[in-house]
C-alpha positions in Angstrom: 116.9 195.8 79.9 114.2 197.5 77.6 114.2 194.0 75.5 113.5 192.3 78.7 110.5 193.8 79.8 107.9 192.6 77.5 109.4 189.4 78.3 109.0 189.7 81.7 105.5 191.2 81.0 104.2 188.4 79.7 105.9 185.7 82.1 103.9 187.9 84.9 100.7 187.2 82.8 101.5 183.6 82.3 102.0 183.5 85.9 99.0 185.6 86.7 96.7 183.4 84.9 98.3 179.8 85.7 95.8 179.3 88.9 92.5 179.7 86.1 90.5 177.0 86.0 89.1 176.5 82.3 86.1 173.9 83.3 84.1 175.4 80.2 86.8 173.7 77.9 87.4 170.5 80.0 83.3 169.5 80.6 82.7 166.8 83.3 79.5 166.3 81.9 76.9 165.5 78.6 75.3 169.1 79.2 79.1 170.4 79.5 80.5 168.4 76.7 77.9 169.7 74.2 78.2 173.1 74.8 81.8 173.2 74.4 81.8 171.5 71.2 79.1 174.5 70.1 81.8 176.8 71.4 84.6 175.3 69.3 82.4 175.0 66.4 81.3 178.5 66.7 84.6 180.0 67.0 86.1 177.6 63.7 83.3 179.0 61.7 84.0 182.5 62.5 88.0 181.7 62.6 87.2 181.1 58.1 86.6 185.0 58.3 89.1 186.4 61.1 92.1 184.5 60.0 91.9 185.1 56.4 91.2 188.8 57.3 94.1 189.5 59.3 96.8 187.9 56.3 95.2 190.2 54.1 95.4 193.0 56.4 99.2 192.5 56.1 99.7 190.6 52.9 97.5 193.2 51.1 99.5 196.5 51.8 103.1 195.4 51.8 102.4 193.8 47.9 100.8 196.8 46.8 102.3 199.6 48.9 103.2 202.9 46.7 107.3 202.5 46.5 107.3 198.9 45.0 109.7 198.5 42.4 106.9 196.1 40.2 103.8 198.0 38.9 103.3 196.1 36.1 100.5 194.1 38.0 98.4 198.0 38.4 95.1 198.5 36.5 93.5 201.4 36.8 90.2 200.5 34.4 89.6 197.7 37.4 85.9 198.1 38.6 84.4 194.6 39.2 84.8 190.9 40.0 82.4 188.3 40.1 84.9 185.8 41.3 85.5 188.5 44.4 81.7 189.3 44.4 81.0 185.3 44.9 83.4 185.0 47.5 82.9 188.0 49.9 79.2 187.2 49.6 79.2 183.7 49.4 81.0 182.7 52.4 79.1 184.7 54.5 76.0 183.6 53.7 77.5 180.3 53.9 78.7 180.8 57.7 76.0 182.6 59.1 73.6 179.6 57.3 76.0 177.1 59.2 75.9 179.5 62.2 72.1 179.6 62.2 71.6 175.7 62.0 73.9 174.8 64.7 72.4 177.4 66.8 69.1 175.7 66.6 70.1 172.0 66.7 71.9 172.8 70.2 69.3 175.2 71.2 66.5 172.2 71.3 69.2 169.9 72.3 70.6 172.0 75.5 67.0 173.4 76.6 67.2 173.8 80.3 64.1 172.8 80.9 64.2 169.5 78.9 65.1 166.4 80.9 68.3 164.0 80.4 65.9 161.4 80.2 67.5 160.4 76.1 70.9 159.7 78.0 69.4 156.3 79.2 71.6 157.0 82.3 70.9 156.0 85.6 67.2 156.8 87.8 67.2 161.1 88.0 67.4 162.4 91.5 65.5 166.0 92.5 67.4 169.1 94.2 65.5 171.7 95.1 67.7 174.7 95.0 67.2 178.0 96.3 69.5 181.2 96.3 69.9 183.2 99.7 71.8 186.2 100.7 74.7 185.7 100.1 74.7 181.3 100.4 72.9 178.4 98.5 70.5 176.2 100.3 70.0 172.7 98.7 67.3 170.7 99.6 66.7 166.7 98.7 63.1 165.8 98.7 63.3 162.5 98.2 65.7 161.9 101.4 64.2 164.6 103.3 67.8 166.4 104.2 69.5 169.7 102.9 72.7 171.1 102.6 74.0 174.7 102.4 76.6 175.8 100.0 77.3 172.3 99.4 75.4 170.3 96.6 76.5 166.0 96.5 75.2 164.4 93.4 75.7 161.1 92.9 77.5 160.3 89.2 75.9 159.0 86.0 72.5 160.4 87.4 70.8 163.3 86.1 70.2 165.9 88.4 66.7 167.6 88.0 67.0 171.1 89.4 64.1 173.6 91.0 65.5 176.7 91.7 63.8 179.6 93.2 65.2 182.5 95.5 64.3 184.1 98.5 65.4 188.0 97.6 66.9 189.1 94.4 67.6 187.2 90.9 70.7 184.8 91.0 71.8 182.4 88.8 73.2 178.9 89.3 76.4 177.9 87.4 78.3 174.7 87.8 80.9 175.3 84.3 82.5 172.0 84.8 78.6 170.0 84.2 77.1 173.3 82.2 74.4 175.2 81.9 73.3 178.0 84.2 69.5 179.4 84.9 68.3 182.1 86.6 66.7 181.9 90.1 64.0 184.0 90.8 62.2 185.1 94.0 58.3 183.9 93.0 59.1 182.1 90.6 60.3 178.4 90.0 63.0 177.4 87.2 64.6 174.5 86.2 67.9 172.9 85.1 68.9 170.1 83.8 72.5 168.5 84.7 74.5 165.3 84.9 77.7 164.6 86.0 80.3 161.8 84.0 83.0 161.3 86.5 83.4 161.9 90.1 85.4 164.6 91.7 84.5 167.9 93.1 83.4 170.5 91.0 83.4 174.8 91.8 80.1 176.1 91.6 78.6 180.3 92.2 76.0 182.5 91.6 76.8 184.2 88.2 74.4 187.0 88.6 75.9 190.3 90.6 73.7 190.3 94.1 75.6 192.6 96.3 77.7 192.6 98.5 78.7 189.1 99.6 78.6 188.1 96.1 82.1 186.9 95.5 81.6 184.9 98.4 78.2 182.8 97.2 80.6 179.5 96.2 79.9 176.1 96.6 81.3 172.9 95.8 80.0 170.1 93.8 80.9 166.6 95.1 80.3 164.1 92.4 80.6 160.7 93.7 79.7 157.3 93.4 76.2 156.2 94.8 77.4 154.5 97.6 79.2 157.3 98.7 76.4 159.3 98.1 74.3 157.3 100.1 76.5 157.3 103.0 76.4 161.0 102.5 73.0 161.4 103.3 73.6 159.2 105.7 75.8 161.2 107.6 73.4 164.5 106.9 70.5 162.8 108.6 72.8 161.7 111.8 74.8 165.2 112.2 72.3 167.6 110.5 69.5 170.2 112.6 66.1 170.5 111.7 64.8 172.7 108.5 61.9 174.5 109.6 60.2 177.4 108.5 61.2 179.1 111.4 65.0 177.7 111.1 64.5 178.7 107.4 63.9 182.1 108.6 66.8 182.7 110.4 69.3 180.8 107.8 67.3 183.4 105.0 69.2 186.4 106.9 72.3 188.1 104.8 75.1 186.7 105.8 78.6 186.8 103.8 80.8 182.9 103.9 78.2 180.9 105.4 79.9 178.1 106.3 78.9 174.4 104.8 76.4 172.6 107.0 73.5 170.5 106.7 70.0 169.6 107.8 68.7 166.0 108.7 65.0 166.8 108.3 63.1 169.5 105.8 59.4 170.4 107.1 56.4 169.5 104.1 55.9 171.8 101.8 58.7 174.4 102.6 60.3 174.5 99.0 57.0 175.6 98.2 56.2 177.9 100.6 59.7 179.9 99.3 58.6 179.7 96.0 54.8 180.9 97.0 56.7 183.6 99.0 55.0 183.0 102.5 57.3 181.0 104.9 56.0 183.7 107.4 52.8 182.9 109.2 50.1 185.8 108.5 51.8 186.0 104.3 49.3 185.7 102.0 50.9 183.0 99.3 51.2 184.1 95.6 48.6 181.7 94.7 46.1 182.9 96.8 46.8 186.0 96.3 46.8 186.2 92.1 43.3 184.5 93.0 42.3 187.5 94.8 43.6 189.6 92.1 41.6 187.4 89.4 38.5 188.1 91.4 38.6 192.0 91.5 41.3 192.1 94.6 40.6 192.3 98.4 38.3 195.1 98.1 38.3 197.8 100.8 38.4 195.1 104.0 41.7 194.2 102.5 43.3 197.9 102.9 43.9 197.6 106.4 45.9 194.2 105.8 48.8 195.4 103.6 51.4 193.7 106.0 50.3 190.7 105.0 51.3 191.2 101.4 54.4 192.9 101.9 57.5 190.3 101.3 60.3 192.9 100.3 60.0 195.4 103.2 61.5 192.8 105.9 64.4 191.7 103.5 65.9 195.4 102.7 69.6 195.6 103.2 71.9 199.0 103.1 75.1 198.5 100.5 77.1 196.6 103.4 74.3 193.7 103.2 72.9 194.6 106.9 68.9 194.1 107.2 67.1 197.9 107.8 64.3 197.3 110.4 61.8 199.0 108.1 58.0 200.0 110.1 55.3 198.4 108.7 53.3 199.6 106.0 50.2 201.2 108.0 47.1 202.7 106.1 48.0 206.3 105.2 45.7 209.3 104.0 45.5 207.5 100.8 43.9 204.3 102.4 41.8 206.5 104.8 40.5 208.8 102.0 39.4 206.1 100.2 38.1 203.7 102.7 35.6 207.2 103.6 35.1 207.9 100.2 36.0 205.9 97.4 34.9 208.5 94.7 37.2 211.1 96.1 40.8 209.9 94.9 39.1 210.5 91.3 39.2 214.1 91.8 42.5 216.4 91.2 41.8 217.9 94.6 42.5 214.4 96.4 46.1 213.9 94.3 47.2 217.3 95.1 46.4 217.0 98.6 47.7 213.5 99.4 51.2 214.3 97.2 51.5 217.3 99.8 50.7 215.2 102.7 53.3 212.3 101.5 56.0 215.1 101.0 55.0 216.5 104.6 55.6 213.3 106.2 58.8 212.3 104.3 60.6 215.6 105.1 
């Protein structure tokens, strides 16, 4: 029975790890196919070292362990080698060279940011993607529809990607087409993709976000561009209406959002979520790094905090529910200095305002 188990052990593991799906080694696109030949390369050069390493780490001491009957081979005057000394430097050097180059010829080659447009493949088509709590919102500009947690690309087109988010950093990862790029709120990225065969590919955020993490999946349906077409058909017959004010509501937390679709997006929106001001009364970021550029909003813009805030109205607790926070009012800070600006230089003013902070927390 004890010769069974590790038989059985590894059956369970074998078992265990039959439903994997190993999309990094079986690509589905260009971007895909080149970065797994830079992981096989990769691991060949490193396999001249590791395999070579472990035969000697049993060749070495069975041949010269201390009861051997044959010792005529021992030489105790032994000190130095230059045919070792070339080879345990030498190849190396030679690796890490080869190592180095490869790096840099797929670095250029796989930039993110750098369009397919060297593929000769067929005209590009824009999605505009943005991640949510906990879902993935994917809006086509060009047809004026959206989709969430459900991204159709038509095949043998690249896919030029915008990605933003609306709360914390995510990242986009579709393993069977490659590449994945961070998504962050304020900002806008980009990515790169194309896809070389129909079929319907897993995607996910890759980044940890909370709690409804495991749950921010989508699938990638690859398909031909008539099919494609009739899928936005279909979006713009069955789908609601995008607004800023439906955008609000779908930007809630919720955990395995269902797939569904819009048949209009409202001008401008993709921006607006990048520029973080969907909200009416928001100041964008634009305007308000030109503010910042000219010396800020000086003391008439004290009073009009909530109109810079952005992260007080999305704060969740750890089970992804929203905390109605108040909002931010001018406090003895504000007040002292819209009196007397000179004031807060004085120690007196930061000893006094910590206490009154510390008075009002507790």
């Amino acid at each position: 029975m004890l010769r069974l188990r590790p038989l059985l052990l590894a059956s369970a593991g074998a078992f265990a790890l039959s439903g994997c799906q190993y999309h990094v080694l079986s690509p589905q696109g260009w971007v895909g196919d080149q970065e797994r030949n830079l992981l096989i390369i990769s691991t060949l050069l490193m396999l001249i070292v590791i395999v070579p390493v472990l035969i000697m780490a049993v060749y070495f001491p069975l041949k010269y362990r201390a009861d051997r009957e044959d010792m005529s081979d021992y030489d105790p005057t032994f000190e130095h080698s230059n045919k070792i000394e070339v080879v345990i430097w030498g190849v190396p050097i030679l690796i890490i060279v080869a190592l180095g180059w490869f790096t840099y010829d797929y670095t250029h080659k796989l930039d993110p940011y750098r369009p397919l447009d060297h593929l000769g493949a067929g005209e590009p088509i824009e999605v505009q993607a943005v991640s949510l709590d906990w879902k993935w919102l994917f809006i086509y500009p060009e047809f004026g529809v959206a989709s969430v947690n459900e991204l159709a690309i038509p095949e043998g087109r690249p896919v030029n990607f915008s990605l933003t988010s609306s709360t914390v950093m995510n990242t986009l990862s579709i393993p069977a087409l490659g590449g994945m790029v961070y998504s962050m709120a304020g900002m806008e990225t980009k990515l790169h993709l194309i896809a070389d065969t129909t079929g319907t590919f897993p995607g996910r955020s890759a980044h940890y976000s909370g709690p409804g993490f495991s749950k921010m999946t989508f699938d990638t349906l690859s398909m031909t561009d008539e099919d494609f077409n009739a899928w936005v058909a279909k979006v713009k017959e069955t789908g609601g209406e995008l607004t800023r004010a439906s955008y609000l509501e779908l930007e809630k937390p919720t955990i395995d959002e269902p797939v569904h679709s819009y048949a209009s997006v409202e001008d401008g929106l993709f921006g607006r979520i990048v520029e973080m001001c969907v909200e009416d009364g928001k100041v964008c970021m634009g305007h308000m790094m030109m503010q910042d550029e000219l010396g800020g909003g000086g003391l008439a813009g004290i009073p009009n905090a909530a109109a810079y805030s952005y992260d007080r109205a999305r704060t969740i607790d750890g089970f992804g529910n929203l905390i109605d926070l108040p909002e931010p009012e001018v406090n003895a800070f504000h007040e002292a200095f819209l009196n007397d600006p000179d004031a807060i230089c004085g120690p007196d003013f930061a000893r006094t305002s910590a206490r009154t902070e510390e008075k009002n927390n507790g």
